[in-house]
C-alpha positions, -999 to 999 in steps of 0.1 A, spaced: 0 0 0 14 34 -10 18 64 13 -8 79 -5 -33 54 4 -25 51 36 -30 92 43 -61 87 23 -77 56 49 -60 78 78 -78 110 73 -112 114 96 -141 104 77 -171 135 71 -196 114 59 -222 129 87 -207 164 80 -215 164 44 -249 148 47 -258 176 73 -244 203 50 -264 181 18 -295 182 37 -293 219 54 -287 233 14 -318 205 4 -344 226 30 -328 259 23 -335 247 -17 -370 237 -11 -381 266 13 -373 290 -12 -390 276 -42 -423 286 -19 -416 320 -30 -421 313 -68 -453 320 -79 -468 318 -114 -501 329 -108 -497 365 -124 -479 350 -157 -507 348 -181 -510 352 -222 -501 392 -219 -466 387 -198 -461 360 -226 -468 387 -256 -445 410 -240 -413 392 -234 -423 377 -268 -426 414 -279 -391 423 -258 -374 394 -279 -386 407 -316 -372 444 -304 -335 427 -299 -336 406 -328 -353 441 -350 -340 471 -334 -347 506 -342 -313 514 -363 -325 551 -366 -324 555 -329 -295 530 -327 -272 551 -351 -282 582 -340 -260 609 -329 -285 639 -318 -289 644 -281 -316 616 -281 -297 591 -298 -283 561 -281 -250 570 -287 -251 598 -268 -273 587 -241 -244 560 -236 -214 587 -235 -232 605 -204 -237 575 -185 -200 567 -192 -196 601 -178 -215 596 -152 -198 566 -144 -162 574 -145 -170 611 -129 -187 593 -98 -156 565 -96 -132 596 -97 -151 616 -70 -156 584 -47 -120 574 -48 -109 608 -44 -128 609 -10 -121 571 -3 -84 575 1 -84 595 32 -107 578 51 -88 540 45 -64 557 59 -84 571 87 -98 537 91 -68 515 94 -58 504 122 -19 503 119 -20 540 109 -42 558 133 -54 552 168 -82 524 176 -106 548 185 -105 567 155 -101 538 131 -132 524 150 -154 557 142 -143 557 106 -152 521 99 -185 527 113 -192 556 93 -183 533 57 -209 505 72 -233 535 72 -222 545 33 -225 509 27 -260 502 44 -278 523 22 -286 513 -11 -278 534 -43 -317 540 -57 -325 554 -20 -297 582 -25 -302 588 -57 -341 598 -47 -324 619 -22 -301 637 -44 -328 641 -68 -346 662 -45 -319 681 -36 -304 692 -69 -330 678 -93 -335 649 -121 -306 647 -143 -269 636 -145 -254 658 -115 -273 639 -92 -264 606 -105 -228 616 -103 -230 627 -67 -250 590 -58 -224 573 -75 -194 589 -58 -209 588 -24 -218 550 -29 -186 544 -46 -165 556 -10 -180 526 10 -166 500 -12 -136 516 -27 -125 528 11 -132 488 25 -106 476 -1 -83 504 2 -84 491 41 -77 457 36 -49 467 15 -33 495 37 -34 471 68 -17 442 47 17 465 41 48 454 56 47 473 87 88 472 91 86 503 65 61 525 86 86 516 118 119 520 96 105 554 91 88 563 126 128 554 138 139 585 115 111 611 132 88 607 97 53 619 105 25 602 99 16 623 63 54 616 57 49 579 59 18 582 35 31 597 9 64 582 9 60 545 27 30 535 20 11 555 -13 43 543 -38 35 507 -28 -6 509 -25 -7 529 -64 -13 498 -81 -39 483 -63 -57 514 -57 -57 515 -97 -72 479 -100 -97 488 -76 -106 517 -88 -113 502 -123 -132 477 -112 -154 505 -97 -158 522 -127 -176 484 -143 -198 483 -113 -209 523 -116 -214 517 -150 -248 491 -143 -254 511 -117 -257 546 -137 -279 525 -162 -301 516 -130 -296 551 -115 -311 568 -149 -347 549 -138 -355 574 -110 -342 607 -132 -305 602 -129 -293 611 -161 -278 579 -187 -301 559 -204 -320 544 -181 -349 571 -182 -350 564 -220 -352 527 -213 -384 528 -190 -398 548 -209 -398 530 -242 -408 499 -224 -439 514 -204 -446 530 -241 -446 494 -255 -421 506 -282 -399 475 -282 -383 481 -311 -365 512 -293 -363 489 -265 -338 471 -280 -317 494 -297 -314 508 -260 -302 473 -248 -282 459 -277 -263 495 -274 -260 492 -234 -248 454 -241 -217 465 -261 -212 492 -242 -204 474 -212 -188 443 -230 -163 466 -242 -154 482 -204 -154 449 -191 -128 436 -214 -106 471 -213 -116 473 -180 -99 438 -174 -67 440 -194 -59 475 -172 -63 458 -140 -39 427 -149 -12 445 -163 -15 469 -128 -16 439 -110 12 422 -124 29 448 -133 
């Protein structure tokens, strides 16, 4: 019998532990299929997404190739804006408050009080501030901007924690030993090392805000979400899905750039 076997017959059987996990998964499975209901599909929801599918496969190409303000090219260059001006003004802001928030930089107390100020940012979704900054400066793309930066800080600053606290700490004590101040060992320990990965991180923010300006334009926003609901509560599919195929290849094209960015940061 080989070593191999013999580790194999060795190691603690978890029969019971898999059957438990199998069986917890099983209820969990079941118990949720009690929310399905198909009681309001009936021949009209059928039309529709029958309808929907006809508007992909024959968009409007007038809409789709036009370049006036209500064209779909431009309604997809402002939520791009929209996008990448949120991600800028979120990371902006995100930066001093991971540092504010980690612990091997600041005191516990004040690391504590940041963190639980980026749960709050994090706890409230991004349609509920969008509503509120729609009632503070009004329907259009400034308000999805200022939604998209403040949501962005929550998740951008988390990351920017987890990697500020994962440094080797011999550099921030090589340079406390030399009387460096803690701004000093920001800018000169720790940002050269952090620059890359708060570049991936940022891009991979700008993907997410990009779904999430399309979202954003339902409630007034700016992008071309507004458009969107609107065609579809018109019953103009065919717009429909010039709006979608556009918004598709849109964000096929940012996820691939998007990804070939982030591995050459992160590998340099």
């Amino acid at each position: 019998m080989s070593t191999l076997e013999k580790q194999l017959l060795a190691a603690p059987r978890k029969s019971r532990y898999i059957l438990t996990v199998t069986a917890v998964v099983l209820v969990l499975f079941v118990w949720s299929l009690t929310t399905v209901s198909f009681q309001d599909m009936d021949q009209s929801g059928a039309r529709i997404a029958l309808n929907i599918f006809k508007g992909l496969l024959q968009p409007d190409l007038g809409l789709l190739f036009n370049f006036t303000a209500q064209g779909v090219l431009y309604l997809l260059v402002q939520t791009v804006a929209i996008a990448f001006l949120g991600t800028l003004v979120g990371s902006v802001l995100a930066v001093p408050l991971a540092f504010l928030a980690a612990s091997n930089i600041v005191p516990k107390p004040v690391s504590w009080l940041t963190r639980l100020l980026l749960i709050t940012i994090r706890t409230i979704p991004a349609l509920v501030y969008g509503l509120m900054f729609i009632r503070v400066t009004g329907p259009g793309p400034f308000a999805g901007v200022l939604t998209l930066g403040l949501v962005s800080i929550g998740m951008l600053a988390k990351l920017f924690v987890d990697a500020i606290e994962e440094l080797d700490t011999r550099v921030l004590e090589s340079m406390t030993s030399i009387g460096c101040t803690t701004f000093e060992k920001i800018r000169f320990g720790i940002v050269p090392q952090l620059l890359s990965m708060f570049s991936s991180v940022m891009i991979y923010r700008f993907d997410m805000n990009m779904r999430e300006a399309s979202i954003l334009g339902l409630v007034g926003a700016g992008g071309i979400g507004a458009p969107l609901i609107f065609a579809m509560r018109s019953y103009k599919w065919s717009e429909v899905g010039s709006l979608l195929i556009g918004l598709v290849v849109l964000i096929l094209i940012i996820e691939w750039v998007s990804n070939q960015l982030r591995s050459k940061l992160v590998k340099g």
